[in-house]
C-alpha positions in Angstrom: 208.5 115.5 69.5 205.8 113.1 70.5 202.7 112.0 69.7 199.9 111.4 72.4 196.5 110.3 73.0 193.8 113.4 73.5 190.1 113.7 74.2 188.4 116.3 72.3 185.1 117.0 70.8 183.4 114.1 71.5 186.3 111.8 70.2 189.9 110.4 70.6 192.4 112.1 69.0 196.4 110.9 68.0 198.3 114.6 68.4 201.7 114.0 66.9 204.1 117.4 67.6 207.1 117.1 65.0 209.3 119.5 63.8 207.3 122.4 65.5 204.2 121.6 63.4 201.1 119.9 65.2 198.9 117.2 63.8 195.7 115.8 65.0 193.6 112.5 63.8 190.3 111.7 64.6 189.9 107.8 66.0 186.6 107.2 67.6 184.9 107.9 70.8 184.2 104.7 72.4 186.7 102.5 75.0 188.0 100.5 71.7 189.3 103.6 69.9 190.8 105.1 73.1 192.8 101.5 72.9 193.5 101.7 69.0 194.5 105.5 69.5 196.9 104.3 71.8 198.8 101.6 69.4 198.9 105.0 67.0 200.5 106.8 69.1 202.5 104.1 70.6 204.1 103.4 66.6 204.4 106.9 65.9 206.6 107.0 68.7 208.5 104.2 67.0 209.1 106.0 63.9 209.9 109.2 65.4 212.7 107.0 67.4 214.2 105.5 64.6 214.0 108.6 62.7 211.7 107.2 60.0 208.1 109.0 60.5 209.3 112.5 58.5 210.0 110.2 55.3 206.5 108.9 55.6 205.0 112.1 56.0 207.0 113.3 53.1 205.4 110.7 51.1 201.4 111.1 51.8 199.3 111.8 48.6 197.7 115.2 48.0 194.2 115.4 47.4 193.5 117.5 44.5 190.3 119.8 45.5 188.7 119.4 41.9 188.6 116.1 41.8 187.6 115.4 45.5 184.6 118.5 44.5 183.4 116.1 41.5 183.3 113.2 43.3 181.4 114.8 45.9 178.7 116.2 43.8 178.1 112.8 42.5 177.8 110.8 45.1 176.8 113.1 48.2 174.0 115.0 45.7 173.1 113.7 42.2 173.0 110.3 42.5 171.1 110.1 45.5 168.8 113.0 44.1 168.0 111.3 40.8 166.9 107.8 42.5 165.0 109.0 45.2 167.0 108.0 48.0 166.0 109.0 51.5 167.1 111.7 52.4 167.9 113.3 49.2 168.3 116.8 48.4 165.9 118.4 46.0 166.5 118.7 42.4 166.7 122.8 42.7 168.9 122.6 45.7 171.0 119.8 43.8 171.5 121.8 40.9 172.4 124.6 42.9 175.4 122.9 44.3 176.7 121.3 40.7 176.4 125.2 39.9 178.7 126.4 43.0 181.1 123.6 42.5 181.5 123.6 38.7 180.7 127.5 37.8 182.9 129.0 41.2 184.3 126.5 43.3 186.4 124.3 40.4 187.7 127.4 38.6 188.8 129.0 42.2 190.8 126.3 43.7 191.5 124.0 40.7 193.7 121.0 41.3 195.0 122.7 44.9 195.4 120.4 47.5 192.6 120.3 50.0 194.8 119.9 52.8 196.0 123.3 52.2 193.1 125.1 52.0 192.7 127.7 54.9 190.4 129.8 56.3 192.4 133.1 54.5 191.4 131.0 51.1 187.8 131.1 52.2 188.1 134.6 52.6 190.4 135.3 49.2 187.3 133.4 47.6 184.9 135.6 49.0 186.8 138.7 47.9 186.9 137.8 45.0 183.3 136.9 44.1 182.8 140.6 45.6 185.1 142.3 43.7 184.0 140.6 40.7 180.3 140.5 40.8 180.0 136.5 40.5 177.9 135.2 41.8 175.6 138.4 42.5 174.2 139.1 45.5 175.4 138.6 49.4 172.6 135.8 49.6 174.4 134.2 46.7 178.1 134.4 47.4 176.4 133.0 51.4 175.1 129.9 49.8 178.3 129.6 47.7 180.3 129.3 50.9 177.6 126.9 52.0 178.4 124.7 49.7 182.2 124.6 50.0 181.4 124.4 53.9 179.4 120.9 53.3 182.4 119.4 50.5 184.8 120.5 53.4 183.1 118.9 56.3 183.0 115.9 54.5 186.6 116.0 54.2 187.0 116.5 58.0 184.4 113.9 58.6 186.4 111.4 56.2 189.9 112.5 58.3 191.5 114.0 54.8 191.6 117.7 56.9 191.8 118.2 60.4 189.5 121.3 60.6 187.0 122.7 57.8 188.7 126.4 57.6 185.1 127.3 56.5 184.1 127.2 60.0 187.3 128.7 61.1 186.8 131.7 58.7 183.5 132.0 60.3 184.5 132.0 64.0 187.3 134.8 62.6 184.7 137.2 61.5 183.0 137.1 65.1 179.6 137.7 65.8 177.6 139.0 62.6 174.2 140.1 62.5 172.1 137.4 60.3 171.4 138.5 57.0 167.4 138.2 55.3 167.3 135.0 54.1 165.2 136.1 51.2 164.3 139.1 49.6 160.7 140.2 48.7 159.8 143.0 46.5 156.6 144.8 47.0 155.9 144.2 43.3 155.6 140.6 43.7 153.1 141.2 46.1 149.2 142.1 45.6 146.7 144.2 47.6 143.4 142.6 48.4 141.7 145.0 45.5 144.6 143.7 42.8 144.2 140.0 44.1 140.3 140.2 43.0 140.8 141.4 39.7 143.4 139.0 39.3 141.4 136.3 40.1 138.3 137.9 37.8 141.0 138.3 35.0 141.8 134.4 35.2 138.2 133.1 36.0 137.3 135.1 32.7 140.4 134.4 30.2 141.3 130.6 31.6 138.5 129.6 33.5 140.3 125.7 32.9 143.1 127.4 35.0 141.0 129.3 37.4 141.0 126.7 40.2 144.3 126.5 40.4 145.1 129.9 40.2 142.5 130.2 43.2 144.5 127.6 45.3 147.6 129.4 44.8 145.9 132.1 46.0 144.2 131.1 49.3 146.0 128.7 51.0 149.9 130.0 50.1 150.9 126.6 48.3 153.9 126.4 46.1 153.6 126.2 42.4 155.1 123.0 42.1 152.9 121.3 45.5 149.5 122.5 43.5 150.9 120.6 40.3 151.7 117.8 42.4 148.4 118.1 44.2 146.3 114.5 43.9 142.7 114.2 44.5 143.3 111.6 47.5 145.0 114.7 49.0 141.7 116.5 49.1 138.9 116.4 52.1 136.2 119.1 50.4 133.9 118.0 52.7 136.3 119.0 55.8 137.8 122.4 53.7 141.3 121.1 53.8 144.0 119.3 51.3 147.1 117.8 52.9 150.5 118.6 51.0 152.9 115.9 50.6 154.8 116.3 47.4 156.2 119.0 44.8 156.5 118.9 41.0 159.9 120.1 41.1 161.4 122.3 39.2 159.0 120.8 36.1 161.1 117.7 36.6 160.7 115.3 39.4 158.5 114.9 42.1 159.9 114.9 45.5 159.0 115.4 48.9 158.3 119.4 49.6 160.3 121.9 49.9 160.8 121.6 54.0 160.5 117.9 53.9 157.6 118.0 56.0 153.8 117.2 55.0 151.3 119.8 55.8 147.0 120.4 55.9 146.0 123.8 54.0 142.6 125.1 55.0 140.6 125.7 52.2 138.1 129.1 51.9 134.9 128.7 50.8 135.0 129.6 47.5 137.8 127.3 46.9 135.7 124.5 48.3 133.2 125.3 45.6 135.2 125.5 43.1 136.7 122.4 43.4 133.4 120.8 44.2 132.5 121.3 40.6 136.0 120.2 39.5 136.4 116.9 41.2 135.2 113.4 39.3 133.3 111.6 40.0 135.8 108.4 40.3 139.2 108.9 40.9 142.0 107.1 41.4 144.5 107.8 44.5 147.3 109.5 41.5 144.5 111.1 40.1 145.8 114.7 39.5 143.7 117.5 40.8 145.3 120.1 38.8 146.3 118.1 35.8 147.4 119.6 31.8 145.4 119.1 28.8 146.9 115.1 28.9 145.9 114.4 32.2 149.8 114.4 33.1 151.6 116.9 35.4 151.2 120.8 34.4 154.6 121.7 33.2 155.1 125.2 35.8 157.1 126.4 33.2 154.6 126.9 30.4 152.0 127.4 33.0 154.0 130.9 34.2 154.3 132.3 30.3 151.3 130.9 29.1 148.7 131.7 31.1 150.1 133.2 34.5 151.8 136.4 33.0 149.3 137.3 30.4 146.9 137.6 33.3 149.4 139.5 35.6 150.2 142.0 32.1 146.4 142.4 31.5 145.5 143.2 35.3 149.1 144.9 36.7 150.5 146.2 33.3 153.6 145.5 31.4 156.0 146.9 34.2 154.7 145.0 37.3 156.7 141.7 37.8 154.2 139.6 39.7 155.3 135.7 39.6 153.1 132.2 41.0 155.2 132.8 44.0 153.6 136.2 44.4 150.3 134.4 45.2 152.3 133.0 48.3 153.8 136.0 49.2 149.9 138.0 48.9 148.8 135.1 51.1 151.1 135.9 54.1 150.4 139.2 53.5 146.9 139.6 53.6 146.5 137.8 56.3 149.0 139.6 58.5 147.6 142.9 57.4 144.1 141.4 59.0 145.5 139.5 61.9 144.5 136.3 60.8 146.4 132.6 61.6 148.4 131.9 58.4 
């Protein structure tokens, strides 16, 4: 029964062995922790003499997992999402994790202590979600696990666990062939002859709504980085629009969806159409797809009010074709033709 200094993964490490059990605890990796490790160990030691250290093992705090999950959530995601901050997560993404933590997560594991959680409770949660059909899909009970995986490596980053059993549960399962990370259904997408009388549909019931429909359509944008789209964004004159922000989720706007700004190449006939749109002055927030107010275009309304009437009219009551469609018939069409997307 001892407890020694260790190098390991980048780090120093205090390894106490007492009582046949084994515990590890992360210092630092530079010459001062290697020092500070050492007056760790060198106490321990001390305790384990006089006989002293099981008492003040016997006497640590456990860490209820519900509580550490909640406090997690609102620091690591929702506050930084709702002010901004760099490097936030998006508001979809955000809401995704209070959804894991407070639908699954918090009913799974309750007020269990999170240094008992282990990499068989990983896979007990998984089982479960299987056996009872919540969430879903694969994809979904995948991200689900994601989540917990990000709470717990906190945890291990903050020195409350030693190793994130999420990570050990995945090393068990051994090599495993990626899954799709998303789904399309030939539905959602359009030939080149049902993309023209989509477009002839719009341009004839909402010609106010055409142009926008026709960006969707020809340069693969996102619902919400077409709402968010400004007319300082625009070059008409060079055929392309740079993409910098989203609308999303009809509720904030945010970087996009990667993160990263991008330049769309605009066809010809979307150069021309937007030629007749665009003011004459405009300010740089000057919305280039703006609602009847001159505010952003609530994608919401924008799907039911005017985006599946034209799909029902043109694809019938049975075909589910969405906004996202549009970027889905971009990809396609221009793979079918051997074009650059």
């Amino acid at each position: 029964m001892a407890a020694k200094v260790k190098w390991d993964r980048g780090a120093w490490w205090v390894v106490t062995h007492y009582e046949g059990r084994r515990k590890k605890r992360r210092v630092g990796p530079t010459k001062a922790k290697k020092q500070e490790a050492e007056k760790i160990a060198k106490k321990i030691n001390a305790k384990i003499a006089l006989g002293t250290f099981g008492a003040d093992e016997r006497e640590a705090k456990t860490q209820p997992f519900d509580t550490y999950a909640l406090r997690w959530l609102q620091r690591e995601v929702l506050i930084p999402t709702e002010r901004g901050m760099e490097g936030a997560l998006s508001p979809a993404t955000a809401k995704l994790h209070q959804r894991h933590v407070r639908r699954y997560l918090i009913p799974f594991f309750g007020a269990r202590d999170l240094t008992g959680i282990r990499a068989t409770h990983v896979k007990d949660l998984v089982d479960h979600c299987i056996q009872t059909k919540r969430p879903p899909s694969a994809r979904s009970i995948e991200m689900l696990v994601a989540t917990l995986g990000r709470i717990l490596t906190q945890a291990e980053a903050h020195e409350e666990i030693q190793r994130n059993p999420v990570e050990l549960w995945k090393r068990s399962r051994g090599r495993r062939r990626r899954s799709a990370g998303y789904r399309i259904d030939a539905e959602n997408v359009l030939d080149g002859v049902e993309l023209d009388c989509f477009l002839t549909a719009a341009q004839e019931r909402f010609p106010s709504y055409y142009p926008m429909i026709l960006f969707l359509s020809d340069t693969g944008a996102r619902i919400g980085e077409a709402s968010a789209l400004r007319w300082s964004d625009m070059d008409l004159r060079g055929g392309t629009a740079t993409i910098r922000r989203s609308f999303s989720g009809g509720l904030y706007l945010a970087p996009t969806k990667t993160g990263r700004t991008r330049t769309v190449e605009l066809s010809s006939r979307l150069q021309q159409a937007l030629g007749q749109l665009q003011p004459d002055i405009f300010g740089d927030d000057t919305l280039v797809f703006p609602n009847e107010t001159g505010g952003l275009l609530d994608p919401h309304n924008f799907r039911e009010r005017v985006f599946r009437r034209i799909a029902t009219q043109t694809l019938g009551k049975g075909r589910r074709f969405t906004p996202h469609g549009m970027r889905h018939t971009f990809a396609s069409l221009h793979i079918a033709r051997g074009t650059n997307l």
